[in-house]
C-alpha positions as CSV (number, residue, x, y, z in Angstrom):
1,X,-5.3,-12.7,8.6
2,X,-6.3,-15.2,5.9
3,X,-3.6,-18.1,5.5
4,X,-0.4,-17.1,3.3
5,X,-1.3,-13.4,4.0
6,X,1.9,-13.1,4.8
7,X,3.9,-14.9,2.1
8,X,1.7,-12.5,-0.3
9,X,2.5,-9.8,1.8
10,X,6.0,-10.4,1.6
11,X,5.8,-11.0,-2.2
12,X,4.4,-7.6,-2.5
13,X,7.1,-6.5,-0.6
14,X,9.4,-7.6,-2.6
15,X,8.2,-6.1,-5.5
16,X,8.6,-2.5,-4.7
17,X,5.9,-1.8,-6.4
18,X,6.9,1.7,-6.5
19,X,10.2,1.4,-8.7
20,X,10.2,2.8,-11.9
21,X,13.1,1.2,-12.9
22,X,12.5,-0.3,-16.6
23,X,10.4,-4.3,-15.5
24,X,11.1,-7.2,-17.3
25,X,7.5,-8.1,-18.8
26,X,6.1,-11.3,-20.0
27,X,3.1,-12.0,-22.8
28,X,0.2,-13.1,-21.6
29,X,-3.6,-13.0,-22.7
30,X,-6.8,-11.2,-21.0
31,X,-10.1,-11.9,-21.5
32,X,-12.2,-8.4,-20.7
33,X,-15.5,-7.9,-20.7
34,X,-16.3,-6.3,-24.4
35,X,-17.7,-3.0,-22.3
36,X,-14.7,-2.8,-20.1
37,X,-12.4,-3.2,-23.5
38,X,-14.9,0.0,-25.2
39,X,-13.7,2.2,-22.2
40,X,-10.6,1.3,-22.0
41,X,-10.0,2.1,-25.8
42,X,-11.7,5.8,-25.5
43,X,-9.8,6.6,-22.4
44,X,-6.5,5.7,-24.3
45,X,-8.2,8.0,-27.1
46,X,-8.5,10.5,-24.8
47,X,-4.9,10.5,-23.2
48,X,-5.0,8.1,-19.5
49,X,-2.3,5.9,-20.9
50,X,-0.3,5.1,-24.3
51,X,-2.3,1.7,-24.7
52,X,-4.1,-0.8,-23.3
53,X,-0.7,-2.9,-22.2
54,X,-0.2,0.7,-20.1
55,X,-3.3,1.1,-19.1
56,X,-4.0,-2.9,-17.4
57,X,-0.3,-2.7,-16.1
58,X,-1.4,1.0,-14.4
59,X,-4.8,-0.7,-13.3
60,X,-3.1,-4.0,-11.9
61,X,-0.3,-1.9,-10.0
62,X,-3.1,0.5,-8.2
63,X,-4.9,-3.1,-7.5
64,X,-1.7,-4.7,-6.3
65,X,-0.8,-1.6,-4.3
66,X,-4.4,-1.5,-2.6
67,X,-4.3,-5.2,-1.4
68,X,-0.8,-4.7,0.3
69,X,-2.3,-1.8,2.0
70,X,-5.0,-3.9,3.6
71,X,-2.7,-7.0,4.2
72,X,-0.8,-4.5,5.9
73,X,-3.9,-2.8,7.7
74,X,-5.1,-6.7,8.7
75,X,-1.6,-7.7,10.0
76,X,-1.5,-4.6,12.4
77,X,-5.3,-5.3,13.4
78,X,-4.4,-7.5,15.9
79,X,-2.6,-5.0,17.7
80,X,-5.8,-3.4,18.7
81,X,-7.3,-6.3,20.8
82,X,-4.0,-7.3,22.0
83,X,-3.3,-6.7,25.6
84,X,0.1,-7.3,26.2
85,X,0.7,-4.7,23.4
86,X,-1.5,-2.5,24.4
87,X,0.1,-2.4,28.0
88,X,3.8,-2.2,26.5
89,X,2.7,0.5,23.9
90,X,1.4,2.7,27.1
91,X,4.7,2.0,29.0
92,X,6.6,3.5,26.1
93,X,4.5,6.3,26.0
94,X,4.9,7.2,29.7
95,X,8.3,7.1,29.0
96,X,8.7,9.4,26.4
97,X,6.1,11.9,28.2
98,X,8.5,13.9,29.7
99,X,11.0,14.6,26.6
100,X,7.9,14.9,24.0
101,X,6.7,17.6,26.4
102,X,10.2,18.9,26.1
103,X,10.4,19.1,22.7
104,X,7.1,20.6,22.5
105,X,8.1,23.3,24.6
106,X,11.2,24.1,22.4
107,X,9.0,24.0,19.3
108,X,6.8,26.8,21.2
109,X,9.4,28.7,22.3
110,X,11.0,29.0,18.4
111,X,7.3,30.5,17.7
């Protein structure tokens, strides 16, 4: 995991990037490529968003949410190679066999 994954991670966190609650915003100033500013004014023409503030908060948030994803993908990648988890994640499944093929049974029988 690159260093301060996890304080980003954590920030992201924090975020809950999924509230619609009304944010707090704060000015600032974007420079866009003029070809990137061209689409971005049709497809507000055309209905994707109310204006461009809408559209690169929308854009940023779908970024945002992306990168936790994969800090969160990275962070369990370790788990793969990991041996001692491996071996502890097998022990909890042997002993859950028996009720998981319990509860599949009763989920056949309601059939």
């Amino acid at each position: 995991m690159m260093p301060g994954a996890m304080s980003i991670l954590a920030s992201l966190l924090r975020l809950n990037l999924n509230d619609n609650a009304m944010p707090v915003t704060q000015r600032t100033t974007v420079a866009l490529p003029t070809h990137l500013l061209e689409a971005a004014d049709e497809a507000i023409a055309r209905g994707a968003a109310r204006s461009r503030n809408d559209l690169i908060a929308r854009a940023l948030l779908h970024e945002l949410e992306a990168f936790q994803r994969r800090l969160i993908d990275e962070a369990f990648s370790g788990m793969a190679d990991d041996a001692v988890y491996q071996r502890e994640a097998l022990e909890i499944a042997d002993e859950f066999a028996a009720s998981d093929w319990e509860a599949l049974g009763g989920s056949e029988a309601g059939r």
